[in-house]
C-alpha positions as CSV (number, residue, x, y, z in Angstrom):
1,X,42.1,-37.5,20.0
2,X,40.3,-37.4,16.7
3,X,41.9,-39.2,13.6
4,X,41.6,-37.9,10.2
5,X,40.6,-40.7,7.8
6,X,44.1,-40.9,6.0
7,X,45.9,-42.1,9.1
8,X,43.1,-44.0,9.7
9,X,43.4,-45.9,6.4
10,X,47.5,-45.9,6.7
11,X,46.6,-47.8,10.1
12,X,44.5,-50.0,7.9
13,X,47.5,-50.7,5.5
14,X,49.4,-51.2,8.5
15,X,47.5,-53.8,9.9
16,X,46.5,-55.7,6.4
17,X,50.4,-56.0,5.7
18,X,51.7,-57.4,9.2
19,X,48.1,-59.9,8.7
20,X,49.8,-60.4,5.5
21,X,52.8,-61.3,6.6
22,X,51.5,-63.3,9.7
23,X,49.3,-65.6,7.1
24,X,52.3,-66.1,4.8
25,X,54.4,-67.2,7.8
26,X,51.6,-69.6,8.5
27,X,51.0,-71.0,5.1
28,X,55.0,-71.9,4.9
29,X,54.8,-73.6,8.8
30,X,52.0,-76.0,7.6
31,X,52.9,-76.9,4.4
32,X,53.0,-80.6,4.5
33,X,56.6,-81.1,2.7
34,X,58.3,-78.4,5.0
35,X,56.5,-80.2,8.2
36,X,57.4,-83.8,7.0
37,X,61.1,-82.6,6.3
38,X,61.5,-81.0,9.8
39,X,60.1,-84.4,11.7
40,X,63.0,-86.4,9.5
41,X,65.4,-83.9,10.6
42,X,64.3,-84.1,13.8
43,X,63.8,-87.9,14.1
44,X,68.0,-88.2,12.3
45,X,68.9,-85.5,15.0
46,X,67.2,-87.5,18.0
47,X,68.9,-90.8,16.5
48,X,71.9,-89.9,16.4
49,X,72.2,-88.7,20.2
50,X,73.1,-90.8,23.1
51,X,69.6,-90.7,24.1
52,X,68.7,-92.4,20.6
53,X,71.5,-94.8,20.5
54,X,70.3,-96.0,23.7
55,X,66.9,-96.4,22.7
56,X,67.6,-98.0,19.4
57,X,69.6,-100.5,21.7
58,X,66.9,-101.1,23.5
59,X,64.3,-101.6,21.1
60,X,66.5,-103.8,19.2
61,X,67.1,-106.1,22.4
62,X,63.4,-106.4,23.0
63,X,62.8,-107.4,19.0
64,X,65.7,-110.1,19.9
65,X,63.8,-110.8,23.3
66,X,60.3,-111.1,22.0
67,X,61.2,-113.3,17.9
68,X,63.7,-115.7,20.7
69,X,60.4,-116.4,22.6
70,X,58.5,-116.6,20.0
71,X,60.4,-119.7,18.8
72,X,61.1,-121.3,21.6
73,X,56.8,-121.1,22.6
74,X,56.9,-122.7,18.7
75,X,59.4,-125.4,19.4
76,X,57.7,-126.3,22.7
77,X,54.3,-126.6,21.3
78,X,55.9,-128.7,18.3
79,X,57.5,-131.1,20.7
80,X,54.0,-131.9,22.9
81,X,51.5,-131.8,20.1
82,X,53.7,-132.8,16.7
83,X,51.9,-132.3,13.1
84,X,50.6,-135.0,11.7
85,X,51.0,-135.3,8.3
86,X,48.1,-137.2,6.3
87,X,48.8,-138.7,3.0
88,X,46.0,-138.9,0.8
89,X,45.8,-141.1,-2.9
């Protein structure tokens, strides 16, 4: 099976237009506005499913959980150890 050099070099073509084409379809996957764009649309999609609802429900109740501890440990502290205020002249 011996190849003449022209369909060697058409194999050559061949192969540099489908690397071609491979490199420009990997240029327009990482470009950093397309990949930022897909993780919003991505992020809204997730969001807006039960799945997400649920989660955002969640995470709000523990925000609520954590700042209602938060104050009362404040309040606590305030009423065993009260701030002194000191008035200087």
């Amino acid at each position: 099976m011996t190849r003449n050099p022209e369909e060697i070099q058409r194999d050559i073509n061949r192969t540099r237009e489908a690397l071609a084409g491979t490199l420009d379809q990997l240029v327009e996957r990482a470009n950093p506005k397309r990949v930022v764009e897909d993780s919003k649309r991505s992020i809204k999609t997730f969001l807006s499913s039960p799945k997400g609802k649920v989660l955002i429900g969640v995470a709000s109740g523990v925000m609520v959980l954590l700042i209602a501890r938060r104050i009362n440990l404040a309040r606590k502290t305030e009423h065993i150890m009260p701030q002194t205020v000191v008035y200087t002249r």
